[in-house]
N, C-alpha and C positions, 0 to 999 in steps of 0.2 A: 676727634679722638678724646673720650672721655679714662681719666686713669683713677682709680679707687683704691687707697690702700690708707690707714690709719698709723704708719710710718714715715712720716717725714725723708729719709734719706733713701726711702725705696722712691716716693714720689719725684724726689728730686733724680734723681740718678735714672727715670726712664722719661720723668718729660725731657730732661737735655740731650738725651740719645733722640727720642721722637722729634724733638723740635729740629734737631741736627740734620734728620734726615724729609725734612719738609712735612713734618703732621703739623696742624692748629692743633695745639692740644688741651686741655680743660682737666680742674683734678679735685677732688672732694674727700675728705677727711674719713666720712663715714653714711652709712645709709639713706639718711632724710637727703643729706645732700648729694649724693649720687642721685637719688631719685628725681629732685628738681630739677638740677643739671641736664640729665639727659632727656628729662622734658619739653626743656626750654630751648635747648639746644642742637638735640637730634641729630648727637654724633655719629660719623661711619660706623664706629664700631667702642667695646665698652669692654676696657681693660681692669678683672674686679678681685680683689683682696677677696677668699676663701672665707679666713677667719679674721672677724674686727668685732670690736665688744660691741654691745647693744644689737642691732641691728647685724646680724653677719651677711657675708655674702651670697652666699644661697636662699636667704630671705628676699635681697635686693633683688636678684636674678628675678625670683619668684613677679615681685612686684612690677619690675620689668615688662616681664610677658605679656601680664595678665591687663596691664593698659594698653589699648591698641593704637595710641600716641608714641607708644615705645617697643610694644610686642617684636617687630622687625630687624629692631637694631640686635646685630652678634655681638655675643657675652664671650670674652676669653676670660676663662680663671686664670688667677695666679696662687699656688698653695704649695706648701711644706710639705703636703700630705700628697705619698703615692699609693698609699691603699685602692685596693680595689675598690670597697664600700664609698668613697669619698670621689673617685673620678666617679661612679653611676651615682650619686647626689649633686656631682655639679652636673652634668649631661642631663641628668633628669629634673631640676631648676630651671636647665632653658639653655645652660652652656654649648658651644659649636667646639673650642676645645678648649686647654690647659696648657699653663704653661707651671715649672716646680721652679719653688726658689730653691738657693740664692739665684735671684733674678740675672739670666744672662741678656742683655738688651741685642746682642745681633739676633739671638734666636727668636727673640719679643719680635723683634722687626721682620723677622723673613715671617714668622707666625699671620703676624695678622695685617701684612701684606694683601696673603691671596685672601682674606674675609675682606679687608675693606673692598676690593675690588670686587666680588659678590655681591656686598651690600650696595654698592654704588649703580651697578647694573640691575638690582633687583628692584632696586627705589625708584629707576626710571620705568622697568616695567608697569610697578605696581602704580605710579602714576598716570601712566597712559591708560592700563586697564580703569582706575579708578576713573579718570577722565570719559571713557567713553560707555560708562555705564554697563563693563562686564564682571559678570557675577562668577566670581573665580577665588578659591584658595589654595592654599600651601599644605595641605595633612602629613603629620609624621606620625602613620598608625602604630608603629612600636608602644608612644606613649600617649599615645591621643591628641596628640596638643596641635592644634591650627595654629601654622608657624605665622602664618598673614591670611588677610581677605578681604575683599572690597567688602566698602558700606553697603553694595546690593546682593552681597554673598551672607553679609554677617545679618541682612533685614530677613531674608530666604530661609534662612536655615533657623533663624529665629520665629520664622510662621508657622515652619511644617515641623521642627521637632524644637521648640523653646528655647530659650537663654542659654547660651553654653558659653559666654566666654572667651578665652581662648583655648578650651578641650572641645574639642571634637563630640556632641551627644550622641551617644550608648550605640544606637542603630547606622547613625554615620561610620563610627570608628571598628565596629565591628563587620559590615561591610567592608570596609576598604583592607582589614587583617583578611577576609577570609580571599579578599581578590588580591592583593597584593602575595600570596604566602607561595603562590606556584608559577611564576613568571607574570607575563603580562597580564594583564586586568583585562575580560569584554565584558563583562555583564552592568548593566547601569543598576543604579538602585532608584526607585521609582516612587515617589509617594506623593499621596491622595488626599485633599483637602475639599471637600466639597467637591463643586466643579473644578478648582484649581489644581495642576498638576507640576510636581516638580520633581526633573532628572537628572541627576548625577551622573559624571563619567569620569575615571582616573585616567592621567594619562603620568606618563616616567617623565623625570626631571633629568635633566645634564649636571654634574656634578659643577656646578660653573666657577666656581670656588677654588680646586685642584687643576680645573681643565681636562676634567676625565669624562666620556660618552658616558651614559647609562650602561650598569652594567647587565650579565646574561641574564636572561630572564627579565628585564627591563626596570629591575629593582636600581635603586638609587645608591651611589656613597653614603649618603646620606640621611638614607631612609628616605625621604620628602617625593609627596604626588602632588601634583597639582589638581584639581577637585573645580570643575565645571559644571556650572548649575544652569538648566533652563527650565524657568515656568512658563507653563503654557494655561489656559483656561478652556474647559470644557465645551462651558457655557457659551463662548464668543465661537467657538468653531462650530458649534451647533444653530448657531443662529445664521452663519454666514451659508451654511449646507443648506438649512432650511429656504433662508431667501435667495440664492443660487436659482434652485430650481422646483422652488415649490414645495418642498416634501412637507410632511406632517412632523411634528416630533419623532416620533418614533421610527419613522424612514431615516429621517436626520441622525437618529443612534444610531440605527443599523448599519447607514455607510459610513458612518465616523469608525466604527469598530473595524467595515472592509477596510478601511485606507490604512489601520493600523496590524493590518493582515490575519484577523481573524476568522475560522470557520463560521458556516452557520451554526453548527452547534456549540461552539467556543461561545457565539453573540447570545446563543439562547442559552446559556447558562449566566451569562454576564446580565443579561436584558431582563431574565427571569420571563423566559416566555417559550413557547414549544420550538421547535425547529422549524416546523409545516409554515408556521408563522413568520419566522423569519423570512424564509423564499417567498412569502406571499410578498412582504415588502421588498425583498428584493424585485423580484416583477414589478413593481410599479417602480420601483428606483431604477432598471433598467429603460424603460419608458419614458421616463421623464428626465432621463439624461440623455436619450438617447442610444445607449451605446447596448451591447450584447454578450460584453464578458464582465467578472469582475476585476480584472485588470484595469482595464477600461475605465470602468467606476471608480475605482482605488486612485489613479492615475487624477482622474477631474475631480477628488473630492479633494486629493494631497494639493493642487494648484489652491484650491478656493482657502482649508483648512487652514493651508501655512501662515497666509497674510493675517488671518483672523488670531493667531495661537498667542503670539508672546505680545498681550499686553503693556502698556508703558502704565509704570509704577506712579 
């Protein structure tokens, strides 16, 4: 537990309540040292003074995020101020919630109870997903901001739409508002690098923080989806069709496109070629598969295609 206030008698009077009630607790005067702190030491959670000269707390917060050394850890304010303007500047810094002085330490304590207990579950997650190389984050499209993501989520999304951070880039974030805004999400977002391809899926988070299900429509307390990435390569599932069963390149497009359930005329718009032409190679693709539907074809190109698709980075 990291405590931040440039108050002496506030520091003192919640590390004795924390410490009272079994936190470790760590406390820093003002910004630079909050920052180092909770670098070095990657507290459950970061208890943070509003306003402090120099550096304030909505700066901190800021800085927080925006290192992925500390993006993770939950920001409670503490402030004077109940304005409206000033709770959407801490919420929009990075904060989970707020607490108002004068500091009352049961309420401090029940507060960030249920976040450390989130944080602590969620840092086990994200080390097993980090550990076994899945490419997954956290978006909270309200504000764009990518609450967490593996090193193979932040490499991904850095290939196919640049440096972002921890915001969410332009076509990520606007995706996931337009599927998020009417209940549950189906549609992936799809994009195209050469031969390489990478797809996106949202799915709803459990409020795990509160202990509340997702709510109707499958939106979160929280706002937060978790954001599922898989590339695949064109070029590897094209060559594994090819040598499979012989086909030419262009047979090889043709059933890459069946497997992904395309018309003939859907492929000859995609392929840039007549339709007549398509079915020509489909005939020889049935032929040399053997088989006499495109079910059938779809079926044996998905067995061969899959092994080929997801590359090791």
């Amino acid at each position: 537990m990291l405590i931040v206030d440039d108050v002496p008698d506030n520091l003192s009077l919640l590390h004795d309540a924390l410490d009272d009630a079994g936190h470790a607790v760590l406390v820093a005067t003002d910004g630079p040292g909050a920052l180092a702190r909770a670098r070095q030491a990657q507290p459950d959670i970061v208890l943070l003074d509003a306003m402090m000269p120099g550096m304030d707390g909505f700066e901190v917060a800021r800085r927080l995020k925006a290192d992925p050394a500390t993006a993770a850890i939950p920001i409670v304010f503490m402030t004077a101020y109940t304005e409206t303007d000033r709770v959407v500047q801490a919420y929009a810094a990075g904060g989970v919630d707020y607490v108002t002085k004068p500091i009352q330490p049961r309420e401090v304590l029940a507060r960030i109870a249920a976040h450390a207990r989130h944080a602590r579950a969620q840092a086990q997650a994200h080390l097993a997903l980090d550990a076994f190389g899945h490419a997954t984050a956290v978006l909270r499209p309200r504000d764009g901001r990518l609450v967490w993501q593996t090193a193979l989520a932040r490499e991904l999304l850095a290939e196919f739409l640049g440096p972002h951070g921890d915001h969410a880039p332009a076509e990520l974030c606007d995706w996931a508002r337009r599927e998020t805004a009417h209940g549950q999400p189906g549609q992936s977002l799809v994009l195209q690098r050469g031969p390489r391809r990478l797809t996106l899926q949202l799915h709803a988070l459990p409020d795990a923080a509160v202990g509340e299900p997702a709510a109707a429509g499958g939106a979160t307390p929280t706002g937060e989806w978790l954001v599922v990435a898989t590339a695949t390569d064109d070029a590897a599932q094209l060559e594994a069709l090819a040598q499979a069963w012989r086909l030419t390149a262009r047979e090889a497009e043709v059933l890459l496109w069946v497997a992904r359930g395309k018309t003939n005329r859907d492929i000859a718009d995609i392929l840039g070629m007549s339709p007549r032409t398509v079915t020509k190679h489909m005939e020889h693709i049935f032929e040399k598969l053997g088989v006499e539907t495109r079910t059938a074809a779809a079926g044996m190109a998905l067995g061969i295609g899959a092994r080929a698709a997801a590359r090791p980075r």
